[in-house]
ZADO-1210 file (C-alpha; in nm, 4 decimals, padded with zeros to 6 digits):
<atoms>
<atom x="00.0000" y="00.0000" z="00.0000" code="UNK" pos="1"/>
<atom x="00.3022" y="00.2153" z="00.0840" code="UNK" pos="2"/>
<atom x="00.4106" y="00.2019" z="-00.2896" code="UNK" pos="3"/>
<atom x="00.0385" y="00.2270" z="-00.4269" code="UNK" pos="4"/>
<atom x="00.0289" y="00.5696" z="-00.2558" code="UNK" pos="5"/>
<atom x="00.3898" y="00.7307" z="-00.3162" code="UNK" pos="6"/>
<atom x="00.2643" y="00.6432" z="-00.7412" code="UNK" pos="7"/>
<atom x="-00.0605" y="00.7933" z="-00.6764" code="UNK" pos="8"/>
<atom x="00.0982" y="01.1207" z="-00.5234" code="UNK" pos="9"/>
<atom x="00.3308" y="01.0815" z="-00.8213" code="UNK" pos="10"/>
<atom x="00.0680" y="01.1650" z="-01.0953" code="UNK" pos="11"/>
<atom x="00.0318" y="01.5011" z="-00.9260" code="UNK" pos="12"/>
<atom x="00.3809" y="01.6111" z="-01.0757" code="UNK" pos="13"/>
<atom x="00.3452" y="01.9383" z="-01.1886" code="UNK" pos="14"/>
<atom x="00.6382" y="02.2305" z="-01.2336" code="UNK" pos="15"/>
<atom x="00.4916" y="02.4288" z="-00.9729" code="UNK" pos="16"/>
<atom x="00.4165" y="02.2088" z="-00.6862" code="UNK" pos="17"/>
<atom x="00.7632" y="02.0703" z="-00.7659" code="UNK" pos="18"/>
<atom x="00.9347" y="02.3957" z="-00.6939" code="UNK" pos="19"/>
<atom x="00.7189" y="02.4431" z="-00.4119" code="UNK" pos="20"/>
<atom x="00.7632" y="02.1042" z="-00.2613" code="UNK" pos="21"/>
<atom x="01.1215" y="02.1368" z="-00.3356" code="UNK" pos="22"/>
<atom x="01.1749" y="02.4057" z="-00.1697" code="UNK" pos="23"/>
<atom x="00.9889" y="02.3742" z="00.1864" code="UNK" pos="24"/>
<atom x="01.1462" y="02.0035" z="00.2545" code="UNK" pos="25"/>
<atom x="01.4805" y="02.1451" z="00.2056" code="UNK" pos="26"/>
<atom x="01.3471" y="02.4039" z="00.4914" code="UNK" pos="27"/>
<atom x="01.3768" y="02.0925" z="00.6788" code="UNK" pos="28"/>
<atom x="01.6735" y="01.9036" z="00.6002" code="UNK" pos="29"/>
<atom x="01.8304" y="02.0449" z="00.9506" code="UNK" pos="30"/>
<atom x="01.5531" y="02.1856" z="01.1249" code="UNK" pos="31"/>
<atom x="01.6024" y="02.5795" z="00.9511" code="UNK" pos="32"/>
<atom x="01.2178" y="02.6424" z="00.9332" code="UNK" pos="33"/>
<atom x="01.1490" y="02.5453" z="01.2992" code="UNK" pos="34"/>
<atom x="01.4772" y="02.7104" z="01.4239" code="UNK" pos="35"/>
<atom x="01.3681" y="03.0264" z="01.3222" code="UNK" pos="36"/>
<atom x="01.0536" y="03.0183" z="01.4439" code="UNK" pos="37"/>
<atom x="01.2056" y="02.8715" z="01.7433" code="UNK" pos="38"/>
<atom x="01.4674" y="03.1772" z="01.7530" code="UNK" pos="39"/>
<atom x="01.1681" y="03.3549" z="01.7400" code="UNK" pos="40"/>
<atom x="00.9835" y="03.2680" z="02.0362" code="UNK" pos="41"/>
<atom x="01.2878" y="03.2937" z="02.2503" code="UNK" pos="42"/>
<atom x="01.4067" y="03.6989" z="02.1537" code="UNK" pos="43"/>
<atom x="01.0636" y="03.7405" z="02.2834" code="UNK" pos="44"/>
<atom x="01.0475" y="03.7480" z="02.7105" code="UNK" pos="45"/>
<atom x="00.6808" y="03.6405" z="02.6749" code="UNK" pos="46"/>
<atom x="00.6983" y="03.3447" z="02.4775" code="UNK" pos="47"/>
<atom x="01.0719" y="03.2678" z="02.6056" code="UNK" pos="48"/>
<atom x="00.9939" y="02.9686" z="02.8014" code="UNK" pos="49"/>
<atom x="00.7281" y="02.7867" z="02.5015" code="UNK" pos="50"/>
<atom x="01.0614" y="02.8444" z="02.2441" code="UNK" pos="51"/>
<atom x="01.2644" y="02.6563" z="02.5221" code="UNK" pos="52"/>
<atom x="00.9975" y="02.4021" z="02.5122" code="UNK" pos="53"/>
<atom x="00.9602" y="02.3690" z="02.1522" code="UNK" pos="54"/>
<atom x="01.3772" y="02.3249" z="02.1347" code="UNK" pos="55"/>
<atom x="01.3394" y="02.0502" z="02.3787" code="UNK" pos="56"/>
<atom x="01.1300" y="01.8775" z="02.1515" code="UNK" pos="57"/>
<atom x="01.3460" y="01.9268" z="01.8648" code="UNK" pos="58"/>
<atom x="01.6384" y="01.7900" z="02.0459" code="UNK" pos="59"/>
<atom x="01.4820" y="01.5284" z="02.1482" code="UNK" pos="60"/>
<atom x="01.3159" y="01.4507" z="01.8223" code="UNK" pos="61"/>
<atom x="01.6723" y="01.4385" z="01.6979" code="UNK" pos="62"/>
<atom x="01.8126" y="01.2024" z="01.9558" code="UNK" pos="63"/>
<atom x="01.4755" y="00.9130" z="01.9494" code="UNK" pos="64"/>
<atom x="01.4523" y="00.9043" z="01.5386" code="UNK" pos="65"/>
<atom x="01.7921" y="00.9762" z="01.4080" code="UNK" pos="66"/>
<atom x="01.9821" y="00.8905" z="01.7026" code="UNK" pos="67"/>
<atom x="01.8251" y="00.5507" z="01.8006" code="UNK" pos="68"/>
<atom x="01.5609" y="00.4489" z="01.5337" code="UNK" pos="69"/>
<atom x="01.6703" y="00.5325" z="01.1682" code="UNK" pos="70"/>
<atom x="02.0724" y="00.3345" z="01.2979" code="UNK" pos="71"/>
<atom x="01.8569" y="00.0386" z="01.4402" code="UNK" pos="72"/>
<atom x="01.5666" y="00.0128" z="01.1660" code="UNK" pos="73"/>
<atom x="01.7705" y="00.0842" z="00.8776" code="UNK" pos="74"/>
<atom x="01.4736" y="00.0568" z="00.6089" code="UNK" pos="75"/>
<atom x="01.5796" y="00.2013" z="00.2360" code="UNK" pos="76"/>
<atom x="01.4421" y="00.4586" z="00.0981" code="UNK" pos="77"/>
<atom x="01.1835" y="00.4525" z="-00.1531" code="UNK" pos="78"/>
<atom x="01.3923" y="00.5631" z="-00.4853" code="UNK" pos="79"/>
<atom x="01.6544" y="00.3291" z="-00.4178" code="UNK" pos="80"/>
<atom x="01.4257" y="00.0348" z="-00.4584" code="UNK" pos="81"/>
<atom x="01.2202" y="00.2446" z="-00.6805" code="UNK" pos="82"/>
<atom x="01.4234" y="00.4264" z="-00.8828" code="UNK" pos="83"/>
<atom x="01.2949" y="00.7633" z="-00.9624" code="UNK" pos="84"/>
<atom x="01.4410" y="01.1751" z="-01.1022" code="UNK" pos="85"/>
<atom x="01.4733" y="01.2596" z="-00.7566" code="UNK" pos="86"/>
<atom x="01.3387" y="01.6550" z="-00.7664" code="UNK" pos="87"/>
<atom x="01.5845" y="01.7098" z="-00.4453" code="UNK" pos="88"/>
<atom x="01.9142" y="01.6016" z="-00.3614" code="UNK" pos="89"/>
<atom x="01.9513" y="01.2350" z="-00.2358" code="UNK" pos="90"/>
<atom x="01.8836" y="01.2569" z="00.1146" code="UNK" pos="91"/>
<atom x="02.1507" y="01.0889" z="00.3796" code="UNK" pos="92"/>
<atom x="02.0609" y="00.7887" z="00.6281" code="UNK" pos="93"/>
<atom x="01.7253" y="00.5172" z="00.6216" code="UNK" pos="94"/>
<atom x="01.3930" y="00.6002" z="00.5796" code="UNK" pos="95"/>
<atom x="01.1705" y="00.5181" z="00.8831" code="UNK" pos="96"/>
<atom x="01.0403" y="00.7128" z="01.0131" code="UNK" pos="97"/>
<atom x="01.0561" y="01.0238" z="00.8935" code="UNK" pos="98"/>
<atom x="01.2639" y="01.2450" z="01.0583" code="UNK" pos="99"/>
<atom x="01.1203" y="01.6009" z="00.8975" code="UNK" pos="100"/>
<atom x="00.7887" y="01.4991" z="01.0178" code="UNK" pos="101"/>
<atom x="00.9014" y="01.4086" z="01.3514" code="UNK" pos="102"/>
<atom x="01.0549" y="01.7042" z="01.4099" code="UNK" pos="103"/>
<atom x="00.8230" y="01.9135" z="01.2451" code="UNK" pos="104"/>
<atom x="00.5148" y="01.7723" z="01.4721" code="UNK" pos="105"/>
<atom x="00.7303" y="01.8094" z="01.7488" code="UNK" pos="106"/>
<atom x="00.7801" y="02.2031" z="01.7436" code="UNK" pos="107"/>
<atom x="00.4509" y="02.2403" z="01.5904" code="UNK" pos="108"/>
<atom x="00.2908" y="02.0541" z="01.8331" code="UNK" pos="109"/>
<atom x="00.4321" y="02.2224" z="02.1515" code="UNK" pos="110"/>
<atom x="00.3540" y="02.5268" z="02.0181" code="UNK" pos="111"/>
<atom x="-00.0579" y="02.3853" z="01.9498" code="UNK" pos="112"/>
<atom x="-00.0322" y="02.2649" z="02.3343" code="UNK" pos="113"/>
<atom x="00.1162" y="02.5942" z="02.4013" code="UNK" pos="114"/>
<atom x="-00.2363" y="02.7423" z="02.2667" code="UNK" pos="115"/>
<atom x="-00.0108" y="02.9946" z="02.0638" code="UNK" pos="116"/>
<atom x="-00.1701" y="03.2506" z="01.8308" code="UNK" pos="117"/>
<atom x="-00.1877" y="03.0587" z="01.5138" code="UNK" pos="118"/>
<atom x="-00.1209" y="02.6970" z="01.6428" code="UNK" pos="119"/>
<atom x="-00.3124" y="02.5676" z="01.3396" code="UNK" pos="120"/>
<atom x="-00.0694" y="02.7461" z="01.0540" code="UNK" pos="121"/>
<atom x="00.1760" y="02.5700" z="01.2464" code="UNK" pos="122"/>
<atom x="-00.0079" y="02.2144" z="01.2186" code="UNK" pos="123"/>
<atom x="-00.0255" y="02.3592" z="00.8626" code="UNK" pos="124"/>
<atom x="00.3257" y="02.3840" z="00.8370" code="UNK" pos="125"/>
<atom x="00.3722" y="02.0615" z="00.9827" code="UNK" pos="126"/>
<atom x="00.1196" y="01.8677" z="00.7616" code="UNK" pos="127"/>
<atom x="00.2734" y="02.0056" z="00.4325" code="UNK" pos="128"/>
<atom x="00.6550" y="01.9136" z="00.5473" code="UNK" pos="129"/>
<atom x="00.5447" y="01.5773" z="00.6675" code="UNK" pos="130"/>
<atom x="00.3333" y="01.5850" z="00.2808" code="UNK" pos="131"/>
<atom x="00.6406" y="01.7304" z="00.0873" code="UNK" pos="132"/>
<atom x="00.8636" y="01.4081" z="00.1990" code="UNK" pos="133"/>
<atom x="00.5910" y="01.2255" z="00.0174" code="UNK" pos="134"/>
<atom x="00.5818" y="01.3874" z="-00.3056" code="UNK" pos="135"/>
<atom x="00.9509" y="01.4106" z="-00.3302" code="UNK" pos="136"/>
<atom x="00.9783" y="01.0342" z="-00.3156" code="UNK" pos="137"/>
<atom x="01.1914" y="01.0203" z="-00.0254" code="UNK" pos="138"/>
<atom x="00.9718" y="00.8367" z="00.2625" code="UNK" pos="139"/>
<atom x="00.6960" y="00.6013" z="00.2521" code="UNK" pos="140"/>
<atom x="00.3441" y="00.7025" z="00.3981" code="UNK" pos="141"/>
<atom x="00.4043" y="00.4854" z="00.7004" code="UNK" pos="142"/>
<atom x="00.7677" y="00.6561" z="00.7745" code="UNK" pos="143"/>
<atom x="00.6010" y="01.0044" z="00.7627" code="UNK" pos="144"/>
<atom x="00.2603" y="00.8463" z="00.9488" code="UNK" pos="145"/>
<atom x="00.4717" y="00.7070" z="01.2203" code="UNK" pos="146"/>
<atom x="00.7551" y="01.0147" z="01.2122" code="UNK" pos="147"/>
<atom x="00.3764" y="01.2446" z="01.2657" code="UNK" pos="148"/>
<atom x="00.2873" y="01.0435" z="01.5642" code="UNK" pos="149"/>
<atom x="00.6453" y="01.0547" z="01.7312" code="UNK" pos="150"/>
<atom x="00.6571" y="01.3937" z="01.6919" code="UNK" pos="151"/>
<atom x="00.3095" y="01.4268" z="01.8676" code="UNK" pos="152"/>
<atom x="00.4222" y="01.2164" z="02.1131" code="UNK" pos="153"/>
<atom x="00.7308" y="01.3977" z="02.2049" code="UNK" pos="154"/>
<atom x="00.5138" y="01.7573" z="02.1621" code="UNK" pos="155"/>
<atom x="00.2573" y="01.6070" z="02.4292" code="UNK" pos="156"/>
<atom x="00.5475" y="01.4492" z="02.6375" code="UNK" pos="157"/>
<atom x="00.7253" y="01.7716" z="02.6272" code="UNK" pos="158"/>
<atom x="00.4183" y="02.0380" z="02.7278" code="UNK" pos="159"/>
<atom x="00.2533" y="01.7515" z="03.0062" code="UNK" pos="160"/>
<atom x="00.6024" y="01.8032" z="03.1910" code="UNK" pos="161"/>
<atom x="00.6756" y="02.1459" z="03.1244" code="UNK" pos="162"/>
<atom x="00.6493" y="02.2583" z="03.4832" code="UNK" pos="163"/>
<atom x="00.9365" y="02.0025" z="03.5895" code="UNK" pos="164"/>
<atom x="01.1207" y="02.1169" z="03.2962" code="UNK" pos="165"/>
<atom x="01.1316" y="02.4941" z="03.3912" code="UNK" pos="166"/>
<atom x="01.1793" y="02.3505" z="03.7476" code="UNK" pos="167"/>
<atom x="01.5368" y="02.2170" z="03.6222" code="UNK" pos="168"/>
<atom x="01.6309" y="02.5125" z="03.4083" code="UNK" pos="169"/>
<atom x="01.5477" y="02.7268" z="03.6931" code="UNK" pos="170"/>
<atom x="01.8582" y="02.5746" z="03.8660" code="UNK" pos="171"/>
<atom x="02.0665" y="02.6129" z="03.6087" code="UNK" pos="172"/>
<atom x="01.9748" y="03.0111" z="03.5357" code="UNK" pos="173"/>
<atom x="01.9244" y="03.3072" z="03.7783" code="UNK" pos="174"/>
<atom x="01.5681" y="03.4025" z="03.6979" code="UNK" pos="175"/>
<atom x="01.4896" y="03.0536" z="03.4639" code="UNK" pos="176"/>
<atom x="01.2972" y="03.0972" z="03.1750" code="UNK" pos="177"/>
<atom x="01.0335" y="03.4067" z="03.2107" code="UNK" pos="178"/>
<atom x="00.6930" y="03.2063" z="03.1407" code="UNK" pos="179"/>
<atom x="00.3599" y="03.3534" z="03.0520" code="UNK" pos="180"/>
<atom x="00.1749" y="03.0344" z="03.0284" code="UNK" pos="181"/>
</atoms>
């Protein structure tokens, strides 16, 4: 079914929504898109401690999937037993799960928990990145399914124990992390 899906997605090819496609999953190949808004949140005093949050989750996104999982589960990627024009440049390490959805559910999903002021463009965000890994042939729909859930996962993990969290980088700072939540 995995296959059957990545072909369908394939017979949306079109110029445009391969630039576009292109172009935001390579926003994610390190994390750029969510670092800035991260980078974001913390210049601001107000929404200082959700940017620590949501750069928790990121690190830890980066430690469970390409730390422990992608080494241990080592599944190929779809164009190397499918061969396809890859629209992007050949990605490094194994495909499951995803890691750009992982991380990308992660931030996004702090900053949902977080109630922020447009929590759903960030899902939106989210949903296309996890999407654009798709259309660019480079994960299968159960690497991005299950990179979505971990990144949930760690979001929800992340925001249930905030309070602990600022708890520990209060010892570690002067004043901690100023929190309006």
């Amino acid at each position: 079914m995995d296959l059957s899906i990545l072909q369908w997605i394939q017979t949306w090819a079109h110029p445009l929504l391969d630039g576009f496609f292109s172009v935001f999953t390579t926003l994610g190949n390190h994390g750029e898109l969510w670092l800035i808004i991260i980078a974001v949140l913390l210049y601001r005093k107000k929404t200082r401690l959700v940017g620590v949050l949501a750069l928790i989750a990121l690190l830890l996104e980066l430690l469970i999937v390409s730390g422990i999982l992608k080494p241990i589960i080592m599944r190929p990627r779809p164009f190397t037993v499918y061969p396809i024009d890859l629209i992007v440049g050949i990605p490094s390490g194994s495909s499951f799960p995803s890691g750009h959805a992982a991380s990308s559910f992660a931030v996004a999903g702090v900053l949902f928990f977080a109630k922020m002021r447009h929590r759903w463009i960030y899902i939106a965000m989210a949903t296309i990145m996890a999407f654009s890994r798709l259309y660019v042939f480079v994960h299968y729909p159960s690497d991005v399914l299950v990179g979505s859930l971990i990144g949930v996962a760690i979001a929800w993990c992340v925001w249930h124990y905030r309070k602990s969290i600022e708890r520990v980088l209060l010892r570690f700072t002067k004043t901690g992390v100023n929190s309006q939540i």
